[in-house]
N, C-alpha and C positions, 0 to 999 in steps of 0.2 A: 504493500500500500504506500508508504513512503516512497518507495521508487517510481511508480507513479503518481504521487503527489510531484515530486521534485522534475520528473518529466513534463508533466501539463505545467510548471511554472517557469522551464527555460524554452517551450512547445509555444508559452504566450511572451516571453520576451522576445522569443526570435522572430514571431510574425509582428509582433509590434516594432521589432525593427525594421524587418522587410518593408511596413506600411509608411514607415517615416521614410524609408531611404527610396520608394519608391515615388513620392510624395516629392523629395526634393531631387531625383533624377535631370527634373526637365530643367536650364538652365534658359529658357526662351525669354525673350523683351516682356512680354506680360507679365512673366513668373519674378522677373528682376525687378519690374516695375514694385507689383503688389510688395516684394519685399521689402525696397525703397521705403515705400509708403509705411509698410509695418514700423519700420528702423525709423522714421521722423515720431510717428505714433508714440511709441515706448521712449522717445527723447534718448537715445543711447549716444549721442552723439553730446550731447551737454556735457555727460560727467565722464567717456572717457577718448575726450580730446582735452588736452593743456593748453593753457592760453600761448598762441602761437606756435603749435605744436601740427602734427598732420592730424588730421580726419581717424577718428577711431585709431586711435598709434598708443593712448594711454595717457598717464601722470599727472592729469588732473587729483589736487590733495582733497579729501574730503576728511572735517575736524568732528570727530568722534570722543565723547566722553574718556578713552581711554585711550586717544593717539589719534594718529592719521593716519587712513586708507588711500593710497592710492588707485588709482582707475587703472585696469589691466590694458595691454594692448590685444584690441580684438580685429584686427586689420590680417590678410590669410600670409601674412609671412611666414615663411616654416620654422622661425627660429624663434621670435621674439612672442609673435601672433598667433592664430587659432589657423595656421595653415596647415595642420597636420591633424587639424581638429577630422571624425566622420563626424557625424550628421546626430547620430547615438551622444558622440562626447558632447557636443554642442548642446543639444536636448539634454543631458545631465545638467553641465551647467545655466546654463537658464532657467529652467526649470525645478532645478531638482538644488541648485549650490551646491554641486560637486566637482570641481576640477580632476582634469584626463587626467591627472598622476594619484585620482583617490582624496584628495584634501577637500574639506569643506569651505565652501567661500565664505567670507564676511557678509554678514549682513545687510550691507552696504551697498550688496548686489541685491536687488529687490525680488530675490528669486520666492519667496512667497507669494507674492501677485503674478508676477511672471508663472508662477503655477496655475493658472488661468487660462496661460493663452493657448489656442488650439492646435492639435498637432498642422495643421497644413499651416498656420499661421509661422509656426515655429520653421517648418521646410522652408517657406518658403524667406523666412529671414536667412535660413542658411546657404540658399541660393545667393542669396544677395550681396551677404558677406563674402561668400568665398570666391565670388564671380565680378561684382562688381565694385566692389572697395579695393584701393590702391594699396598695396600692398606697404608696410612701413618698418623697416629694421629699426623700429627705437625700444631700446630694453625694458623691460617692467622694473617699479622701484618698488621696495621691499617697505612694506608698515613700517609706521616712525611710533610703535607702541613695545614700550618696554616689558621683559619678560620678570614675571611668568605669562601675563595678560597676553601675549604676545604665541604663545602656545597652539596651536591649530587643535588639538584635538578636543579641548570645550565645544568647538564650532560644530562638531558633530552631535555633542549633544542638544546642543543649542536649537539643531536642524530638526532630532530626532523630534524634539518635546515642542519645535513652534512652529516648524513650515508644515502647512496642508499634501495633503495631498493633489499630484497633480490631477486635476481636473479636465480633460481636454475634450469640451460639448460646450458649447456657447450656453448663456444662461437661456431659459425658457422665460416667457411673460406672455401675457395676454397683448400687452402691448409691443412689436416686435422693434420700434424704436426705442422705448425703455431700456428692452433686452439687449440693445444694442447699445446703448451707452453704459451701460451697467459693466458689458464684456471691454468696454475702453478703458473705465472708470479705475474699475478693480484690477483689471488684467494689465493689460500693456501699458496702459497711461501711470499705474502704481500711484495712483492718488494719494492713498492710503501712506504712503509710504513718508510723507510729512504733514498730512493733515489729521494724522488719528493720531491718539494720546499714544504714549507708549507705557510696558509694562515695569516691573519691577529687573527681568531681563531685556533689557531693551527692544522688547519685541510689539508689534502692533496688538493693544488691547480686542481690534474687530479686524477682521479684511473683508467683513462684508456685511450691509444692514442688521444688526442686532437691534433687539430689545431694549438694551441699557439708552441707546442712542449716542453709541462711543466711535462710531465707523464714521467717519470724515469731521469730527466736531472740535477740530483744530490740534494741532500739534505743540511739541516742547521748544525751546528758541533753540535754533541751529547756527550757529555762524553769523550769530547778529538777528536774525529774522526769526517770526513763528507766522505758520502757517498756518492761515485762517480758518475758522469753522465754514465748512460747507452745505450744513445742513440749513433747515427749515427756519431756524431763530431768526427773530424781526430783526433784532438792535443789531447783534453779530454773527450773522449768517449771511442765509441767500434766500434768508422768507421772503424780502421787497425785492427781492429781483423777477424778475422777468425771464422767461424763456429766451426771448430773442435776446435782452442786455446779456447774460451769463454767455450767449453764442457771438453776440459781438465782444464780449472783453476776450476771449478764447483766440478770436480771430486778431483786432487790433490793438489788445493792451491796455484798452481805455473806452469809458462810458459817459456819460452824464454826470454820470455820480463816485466816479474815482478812476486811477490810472496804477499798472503794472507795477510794480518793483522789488527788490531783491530777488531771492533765488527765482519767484514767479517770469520776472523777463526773459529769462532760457527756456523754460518752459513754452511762453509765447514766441520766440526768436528762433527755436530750434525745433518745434514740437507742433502746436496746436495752428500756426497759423497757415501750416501746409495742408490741415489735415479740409476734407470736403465741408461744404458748408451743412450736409447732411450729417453728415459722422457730429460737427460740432451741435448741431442742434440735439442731437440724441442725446450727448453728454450731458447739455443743460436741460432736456427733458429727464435725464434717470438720475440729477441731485436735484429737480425739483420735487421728485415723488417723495425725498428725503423727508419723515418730520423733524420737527425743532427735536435739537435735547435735551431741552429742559424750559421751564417755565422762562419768559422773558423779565425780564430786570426794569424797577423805572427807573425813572429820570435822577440822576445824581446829582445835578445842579440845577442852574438856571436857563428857561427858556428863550429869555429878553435880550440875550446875548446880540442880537443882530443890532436890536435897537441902542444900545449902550454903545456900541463899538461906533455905530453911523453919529453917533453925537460925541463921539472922540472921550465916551466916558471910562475910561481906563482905571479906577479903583480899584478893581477885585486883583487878586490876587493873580498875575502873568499877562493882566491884561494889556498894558503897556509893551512889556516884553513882544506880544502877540502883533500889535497895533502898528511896531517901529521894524519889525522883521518878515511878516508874516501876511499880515493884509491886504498887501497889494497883490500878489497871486492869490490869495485864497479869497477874501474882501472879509469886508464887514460882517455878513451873513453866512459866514462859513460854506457858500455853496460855488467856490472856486469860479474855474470857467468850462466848462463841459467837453470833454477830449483834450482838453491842454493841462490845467491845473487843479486835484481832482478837489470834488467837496468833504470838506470835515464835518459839517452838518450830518448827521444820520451814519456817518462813513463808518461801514462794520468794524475795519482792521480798528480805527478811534476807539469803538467801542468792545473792542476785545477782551477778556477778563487778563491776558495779558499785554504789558504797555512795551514790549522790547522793539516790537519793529518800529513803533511812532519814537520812539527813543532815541532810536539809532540811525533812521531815518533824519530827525532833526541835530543830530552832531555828525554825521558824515554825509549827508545829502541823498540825493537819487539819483536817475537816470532814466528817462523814458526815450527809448531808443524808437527808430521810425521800422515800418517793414513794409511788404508790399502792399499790403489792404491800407497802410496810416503812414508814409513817410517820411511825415515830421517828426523830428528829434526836439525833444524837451528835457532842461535836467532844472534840478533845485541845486543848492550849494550847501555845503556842511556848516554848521554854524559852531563849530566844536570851537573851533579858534575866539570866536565869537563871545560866546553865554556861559558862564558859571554853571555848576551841578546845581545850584540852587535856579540860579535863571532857566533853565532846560527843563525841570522840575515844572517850575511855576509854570511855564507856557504849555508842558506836555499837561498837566492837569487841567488848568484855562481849557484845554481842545477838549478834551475826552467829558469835559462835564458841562461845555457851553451849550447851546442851542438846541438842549432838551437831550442832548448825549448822555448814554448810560454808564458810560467809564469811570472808572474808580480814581482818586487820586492818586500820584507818584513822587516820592523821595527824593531827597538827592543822594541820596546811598544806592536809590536803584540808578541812578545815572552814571556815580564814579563806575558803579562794578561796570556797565554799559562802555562807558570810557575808557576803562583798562583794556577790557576784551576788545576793544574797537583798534587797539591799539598793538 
C-alpha cells in the first residue's frame, strides 16, 4: 500500500510537471506578450532592478526589521540568473519560496500571494523571462542581516507554518469581474503584501477577505511609508471612493482628492498603469466589495478650519506653521488643487491611525512623477531643513485634525525617531 501510495504521489508530480512544461513549450509573440503583461502585473521589475542597474539583473536593498534583503537576479543568464532555471525550478520559487539548490527564500519574495497565480499564468511568465529578458551577468549580493538571524533554515519553517498552499484555479464569484480583480489583488499584484497588518512572525495576519476585517486594512511603516487601508472605512479607507476614482488613481497617480507617493509611485510607474483599463476597473471593483474594518472614528478637531485659515486666523496650534508653508499648494480649505496638489481635507492616508507617511512626507518631501495616461511631473520639497520636531508636530496634527479630519495628534518624539530613520 505504501508503495503505491508513494507511486500515485510522484505519478501526480510528474504529470503536473508534464502540464506546466507543456504549458510553457510555446515561446510564440502572444505567449511572450501575455507574459510581459503578467511580469508588469506582479510589479517584479520595481524590487528587482537597482536604481541604474539592468532590467530584472537584481540589488535592489529592501530594509527589513532584521537587515537587508536584496533582490535576486532573475534575468536567464546561466551564471548569475535563472538561466539554468526549468520551468519546475521557477514554479518552486514563485510559488512555493524554494530556491533550485533547496533553500527557502525570504519572505520578501511574496511567494505567499504569488501562491495564487495560475499554472498557465506562471508558464507563461517563464516564457517570458527566459525568452524575452536580456540577459544580465550582475552577481547576486548576499543579506546585510547578521547571524544567527541570518541562518536559512528558520525560513523553512517559517514556509512550512505561513505560506498557503498553492492554489492554481482563479477564484470563482458570481461576479466574474470581482473574480477577476480579486485573482490580481491577492495573487500577482500581492497587495497584501504591504497593506495587511503583519503577524507576530512577520507574516500576513489575512491573504485573503477574512472575518476579522484584517486583509488589506493597512500595513506597519516600511522604509519611511505605511501602507494604507484598503478596505470599506469612510475616514481611512476607500469607502468615499469610487469605482472609476480607485481605476483612475491605478492608472495616473492622482485624483480629485489626493496624488501617488512613496513606495505606491513604483507600483503606478512600473505596474498598474500598463495594466488594461478593464483589468484596473476589476481591481477597484473587488476592494470595493471590501467592508470597512471596523466602526468609523469622529471628528478629532475642528470643522471651521477652512474659515479660520481664509481670515489668516492662525491661533490654534501649527496653524501658522500651516499658513506660511503649506497653503498655497494645498489652500485654505485643505482641498488642494485636483490632479496637481492632493486634498488634506477628508484625505484617508491624513486620517490614518498611523501618522509616518504624512511625517515623512513633510521632512523629506515627495515626488509625483508624470507617465503616459498624466505627464506632468509635480514634486513638494522637504521641509526637514526647515521646521523643528516640534514645528513638524504642530502642522502634522493642525492637518490630521482640521477640516472635520479624524487623525489623532502627533509628538515630537514621533518626528525625531521619523528624522533619525529618514536619515
Amino acid at each position: 500500500m505504501m508503495r503505491l501510495n508513494n507511486f500515485l504521489k510522484c505519478s501526480a508530480l510528474c504529470l503536473g510537471s508534464i502540464s506546466l512544461h507543456a504549458m510553457a513549450a510555446s515561446a510564440d509573440p502572444q505567449t511572450l506578450q501575455r507574459g510581459e503583461y503578467l511580469a508588469r502585473a506582479g510589479d517584479c521589475v520595481a524590487c528587482h532592478t537597482a536604481k541604474g542597474g539592468e532590467p530584472y539583473a537584481g540589488g535592489l536593498g529592501l530594509e527589513t526589521p532584521i537587515g537587508a534583503v536584496y533582490a535576486t537576479n532573475i534575468t536567464p543568464d546561466p551564471v548569475h540568473g535563472i538561466g539554468e532555471y526549468t520551468l519546475a525550478d521557477f514554479d518552486k520559487a514563485v510559488r512555493h519560496g524554494i530556491r533550485r539548490d533547496g533553500a527557502s527564500l525570504y519572505p520578501a519574495m511574496p511567494y505567499p500571494s504569488y501562491a495564487k497565480v495560475s499554472d498557465q499564468d506562471i508558464a507563461d511568465l517563464y516564457a517570458y523571462f527566459m525568452n524575452a529578458v536580456k540577459p544580465a551577468a550582475t552577481p547576486n549580493r548576499d543579506a546585510d542581516i547578521a547571524w544567527p538571524l541570518s541562518m536559512r533554515w528558520p525560513l523553512t519553517i517559517w514556509r512550512w507554518t505561513f505560506a498557503p498552499a498553492v492554489a492554481s484555479t482563479v477564484p470563482a464569484s458570481s461576479d466574474a469581474q470581482v473574480a477577476r480583480g480579486q485573482y490580481l489583488v491577492e495573487g500577482l499584484g500581492h497587495c497584501g503584501s504591504c497593506h495587511t497588518p503583519r503577524g507576530i512572525g512577520m507574516q500576513e495576519t489575512a491573504l485573503s477577505a477574512d472575518a476579522k476585517g484584517e486583509f488589506l486594512s493597512g500595513g506597519a511603516p516600511l522604509e519611511g511609508w505605511v501602507a494604507k487601508n484598503l478596505r470599506g472605512d469612510i475616514h481611512d479607507g476607500l469607502g468615499a471612493w469610487g469605482e472609476a476614482e480607485i481605476a483612475q488613481f491605478l492608472k495616473t497617480g492622482r485624483t480629485d482628492r489626493t496624488a501617488v507617493f512613496g513606495s505606491m509611485t513604483d507600483v503606478v510607474q512600473h505596474s498598474m498603469q500598463y495594466l488594461t483599463d478593464e483589468d484596473r476597473l476589476a481591481i477597484a471593483r473587488y476592494l470595493k466589495s471590501l467592508p470597512a474594518s471596523g466602526p468609523s472614528p469622529a471628528a478629532s478637531g475642528t470643522s471651521d478650519t477652512a474659515t479660520l485659515m481664509a481670515s489668516l486666523d492662525v491661533q490654534a496650534v501649527g496653524a501658522r506653521t500651516y499658513a506660511d508653508n503649506c497653503m498655497a499648494c494645498h489652500r485654505s480649505d485643505g482641498k488642494g488643487y485636483a490632479h496637481v496638489f492632493p486634498a488634506l481635507a477628508g484625505n484617508s492616508v491624513v486620517n490614518g491611525k498611523d501618522a509616518t507617511s504624512l511625517i515623512h512626507i513633510v521632512l523629506a518631501g515627495g515626488y509625483l512623477p508624470g507617465n503616459q495616461h498624466a505627464p506632468t511631473a509635480f514634486a513638494m520639497p522637504g521641509f526637514a531643513w526647515r521646521l523643528s520636531d516640534q514645528e513638524v508636530a504642530d502642522v502634522v496634527t493642525f492637518i490630521r485634525t482640521g477640516w472635520g479630519n479624524t487623525g489623532t495628534p502627533v509628538s515630537a518624539a514621533e518626528v525625531q525617531d521619523q528624522r533619525s530613520t529618514d536619515h
